[in-house]
BABATOR-511170 format. One line per 5 residues: number of its first residue (from 1); their letters; for each residue x, y, z of C-alpha. Coordinates in steps of 0.02 Angstrom, whole numbers, plus 50000, padded with zeros to 5 digits. Layout:
// BABATOR-511170
NUM	a	X/Y/Z | ...
//
This chain:
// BABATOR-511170
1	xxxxx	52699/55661/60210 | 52739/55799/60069 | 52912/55706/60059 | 52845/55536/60015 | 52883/55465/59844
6	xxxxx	52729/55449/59804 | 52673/55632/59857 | 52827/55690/59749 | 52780/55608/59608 | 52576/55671/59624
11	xxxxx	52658/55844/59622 | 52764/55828/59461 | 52630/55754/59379 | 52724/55591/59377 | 52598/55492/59499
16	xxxxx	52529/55321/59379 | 52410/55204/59456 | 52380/55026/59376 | 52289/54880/59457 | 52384/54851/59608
21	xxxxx	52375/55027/59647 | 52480/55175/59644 | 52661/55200/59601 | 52803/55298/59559 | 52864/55202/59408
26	xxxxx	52796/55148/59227 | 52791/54983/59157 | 52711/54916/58983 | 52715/54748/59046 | 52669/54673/59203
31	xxxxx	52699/54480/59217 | 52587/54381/59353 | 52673/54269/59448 | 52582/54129/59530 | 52395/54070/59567
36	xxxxx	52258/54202/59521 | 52393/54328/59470 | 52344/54483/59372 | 52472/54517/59229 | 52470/54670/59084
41	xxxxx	52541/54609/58927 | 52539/54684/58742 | 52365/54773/58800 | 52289/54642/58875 | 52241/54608/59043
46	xxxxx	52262/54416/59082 | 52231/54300/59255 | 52334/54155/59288 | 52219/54010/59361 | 52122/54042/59517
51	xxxxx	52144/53837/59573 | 52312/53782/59638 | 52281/53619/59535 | 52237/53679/59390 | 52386/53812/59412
56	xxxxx	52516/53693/59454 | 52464/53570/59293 | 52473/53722/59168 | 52658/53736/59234 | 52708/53547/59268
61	xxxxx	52657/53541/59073 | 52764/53691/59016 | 52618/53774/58978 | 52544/53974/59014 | 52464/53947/59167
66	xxxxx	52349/54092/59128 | 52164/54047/59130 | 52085/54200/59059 | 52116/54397/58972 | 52051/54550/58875
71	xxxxx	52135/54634/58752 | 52085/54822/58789 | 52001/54927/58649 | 52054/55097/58597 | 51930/55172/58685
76	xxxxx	51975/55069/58847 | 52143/55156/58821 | 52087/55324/58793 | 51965/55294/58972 | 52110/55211/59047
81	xxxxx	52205/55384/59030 | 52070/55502/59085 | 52017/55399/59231 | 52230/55382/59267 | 52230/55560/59246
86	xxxxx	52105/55603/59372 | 52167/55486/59504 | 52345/55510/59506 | 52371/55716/59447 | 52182/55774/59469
91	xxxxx	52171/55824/59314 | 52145/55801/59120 | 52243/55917/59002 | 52119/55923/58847 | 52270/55975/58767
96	xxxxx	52378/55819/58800 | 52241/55704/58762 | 52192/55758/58591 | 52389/55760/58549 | 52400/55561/58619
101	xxxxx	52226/55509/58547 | 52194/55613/58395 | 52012/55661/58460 | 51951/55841/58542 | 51923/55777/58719
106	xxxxx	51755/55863/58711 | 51693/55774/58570 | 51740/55606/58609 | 51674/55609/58799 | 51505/55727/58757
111	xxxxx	51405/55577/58811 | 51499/55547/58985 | 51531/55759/59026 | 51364/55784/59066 | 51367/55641/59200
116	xxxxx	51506/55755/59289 | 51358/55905/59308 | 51328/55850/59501 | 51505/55856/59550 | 51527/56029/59454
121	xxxxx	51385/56112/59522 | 51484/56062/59701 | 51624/56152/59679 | 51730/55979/59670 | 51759/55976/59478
126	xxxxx	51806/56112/59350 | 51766/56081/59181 | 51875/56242/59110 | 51917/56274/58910 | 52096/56173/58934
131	xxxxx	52073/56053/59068 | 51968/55940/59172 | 52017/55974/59371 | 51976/55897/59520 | 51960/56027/59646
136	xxxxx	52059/56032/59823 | 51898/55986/59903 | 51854/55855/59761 | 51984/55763/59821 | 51887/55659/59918
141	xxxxx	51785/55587/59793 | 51881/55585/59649 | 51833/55402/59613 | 51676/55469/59565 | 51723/55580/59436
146	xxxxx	51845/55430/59351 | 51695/55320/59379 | 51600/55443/59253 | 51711/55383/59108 | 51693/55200/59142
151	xxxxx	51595/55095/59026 | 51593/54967/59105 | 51536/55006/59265 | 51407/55096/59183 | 51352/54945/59075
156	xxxxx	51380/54806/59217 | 51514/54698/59091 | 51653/54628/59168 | 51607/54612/59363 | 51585/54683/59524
161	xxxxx	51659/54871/59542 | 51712/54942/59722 | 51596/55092/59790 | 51639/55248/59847 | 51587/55365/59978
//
């Protein structure tokens, strides 16, 4: 519905996404309450204990009950932006990201553009001099062009990915 929150937000450019999904609001931190949670916190992603037991001894002993994390890299925070980008506002001011990262966007991504070529020779992406845009009809698989600037899909580290269309 165009008067949704969330459809609001997408059309001021305010739209984030982070690994629950997509909202309207911004958070550094996210805190993971309970057993297998998913937290954010200082950069890192961290997972509380997947077994009840094992969860409910970290806590009966005043202790983190998280069982495992990664601390993301500067270049997992520079992907983390474009692929953010993509998803939530369709598309990637060069502009913005050189000003927030320091590096041409051109430069730092010429291994991962030329993955993109499929989806611009469709009509679904445009690759223009001042941003990267997902086209109306590229809507649909957006997913695909954020999955372009994903390492680790690409290299298979850090387990199983969802598929697209």
């Amino acid at each position: 519905r165009p008067d949704d929150e969330l459809a609001v937000a997408q059309r001021a450019h305010r739209l984030r996404r982070d690994f629950m999904g997509y909202t309207t609001r911004t958070a550094t931190d996210y805190v993971g309450l309970g057993v297998s949670s998913i937290g954010f916190v200082a950069g890192a992603y961290v997972q509380n204990h997947k077994r009840l037991a094992h969860y409910l001894d970290a806590v009966a002993a005043g202790a983190l009950a998280t069982h495992r994390g990664v601390a993301l890299t500067a270049d997992d925070e520079r992907r983390a932006y474009v692929i953010g980008e993509l998803l939530c506002n369709f598309e990637v001011s060069k502009s913005a990201f050189q000003a927030r990262f320091g590096d041409r966007f051109e430069a730092y991504f010429a291994d991962d553009l030329p993955r993109l070529a499929p989806l611009i020779d469709e009509s679904l992406l445009d690759n223009g001099a001042f941003a990267l845009k997902v086209t109306e009809p590229g809507r649909f698989v957006a997913r695909n062009a954020a999955m372009c600037f994903d390492s680790y899909r690409r290299h298979g580290t850090h387990g199983a990915f969802s598929r697209t269309l």
